[in-house]
N, C-alpha and C positions, 0 to 999 in steps of 0.2 A: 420801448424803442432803444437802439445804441445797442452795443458788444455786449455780452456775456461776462460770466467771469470764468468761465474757459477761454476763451477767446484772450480777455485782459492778462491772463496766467502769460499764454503761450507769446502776445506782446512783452510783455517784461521780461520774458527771456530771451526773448529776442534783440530787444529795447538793451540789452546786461549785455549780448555776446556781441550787440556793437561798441557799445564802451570799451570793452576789455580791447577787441580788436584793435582801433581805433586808436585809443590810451593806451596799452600797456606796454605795446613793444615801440614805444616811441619815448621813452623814458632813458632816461641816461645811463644807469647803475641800478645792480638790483633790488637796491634798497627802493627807490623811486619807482620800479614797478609792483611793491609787493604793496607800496601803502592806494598804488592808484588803484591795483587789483578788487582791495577790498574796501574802497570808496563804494561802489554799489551796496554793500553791506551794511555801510554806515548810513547809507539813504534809506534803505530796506528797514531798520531801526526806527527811522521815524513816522515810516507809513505802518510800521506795526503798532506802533505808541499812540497814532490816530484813528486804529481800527479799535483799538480797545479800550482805549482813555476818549472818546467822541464820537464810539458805536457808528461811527461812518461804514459807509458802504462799501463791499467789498471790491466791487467794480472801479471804484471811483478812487480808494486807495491805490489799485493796483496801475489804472490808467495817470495820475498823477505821478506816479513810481515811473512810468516808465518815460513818459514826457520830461522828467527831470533826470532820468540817465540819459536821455541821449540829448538832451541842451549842450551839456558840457562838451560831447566830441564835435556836434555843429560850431559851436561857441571857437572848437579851436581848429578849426580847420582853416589851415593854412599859416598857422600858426608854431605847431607841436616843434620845428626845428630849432628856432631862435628862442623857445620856450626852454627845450632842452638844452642847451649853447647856455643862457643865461641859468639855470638851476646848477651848471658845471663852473661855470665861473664864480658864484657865489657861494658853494661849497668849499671852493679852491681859494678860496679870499679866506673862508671862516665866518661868511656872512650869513644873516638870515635870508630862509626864503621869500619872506613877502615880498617884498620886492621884485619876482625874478619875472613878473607877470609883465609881457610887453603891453603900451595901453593899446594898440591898435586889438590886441587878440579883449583886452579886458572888457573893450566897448564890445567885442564881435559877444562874448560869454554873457554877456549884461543881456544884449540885447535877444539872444538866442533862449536865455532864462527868460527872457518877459513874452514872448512870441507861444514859447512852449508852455510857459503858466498858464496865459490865456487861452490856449486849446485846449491846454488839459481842463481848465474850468468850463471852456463853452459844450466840451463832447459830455462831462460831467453831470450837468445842470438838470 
């Protein structure tokens, strides 16, 4: 029972070309859209590291993978402006970015990561 892993492919790229949409051109400078660009990449990394290192399923990688690409754009929606405004202003200071995270969006990302872990675990199971 549950999606294929055709199905879970054609999710994650789907799941990837909402991210990119969503994030990338809402980024200030192009330096900030080339590192959000390859954020998927960097998640794709560790569903690779748990297909091979914990012979997990392939299905379950992929549906995981795609649940936690698209937490991040839900997480900032409504957000992405004053995120961008504050990543300029703390470059323009010489500051770091941890900071630049407003907490309204950071509780919205918390909470968008634990909604979407949980489906991806429940579709998973």
């Amino acid at each position: 029972m549950g999606l294929g892993v055709v199905s879970w492919w054609w999710l994650a790229v789907l799941a990837t070309a909402v991210f990119w949409a969503v994030l990338v051109p809402g980024m200030p400078t192009p330096g900030y859209r080339i590192r959000m660009a390859l954020a998927p990449a960097a998640m794709a990394v560790f569903g690779v590291g748990g297909y091979f290192a914990k012979h997990m399923d392939l299905a379950a990688v992929l549906a995981m993978y795609s649940f936690a690409v698209v937490s991040i754009p839900l997480g900032m929606i409504g957000h992405r402006g004053k995120f961008a405004r504050r990543l300029m202003e703390a470059e323009r200071r010489g500051e770091s970015e941890d900071d630049t995270w407003p907490p309204a969006m950071m509780a919205q990302v918390f909470v968008s990561l634990v909604v979407c872990g949980v489906a991806a675990i429940w579709i998973t199971r």
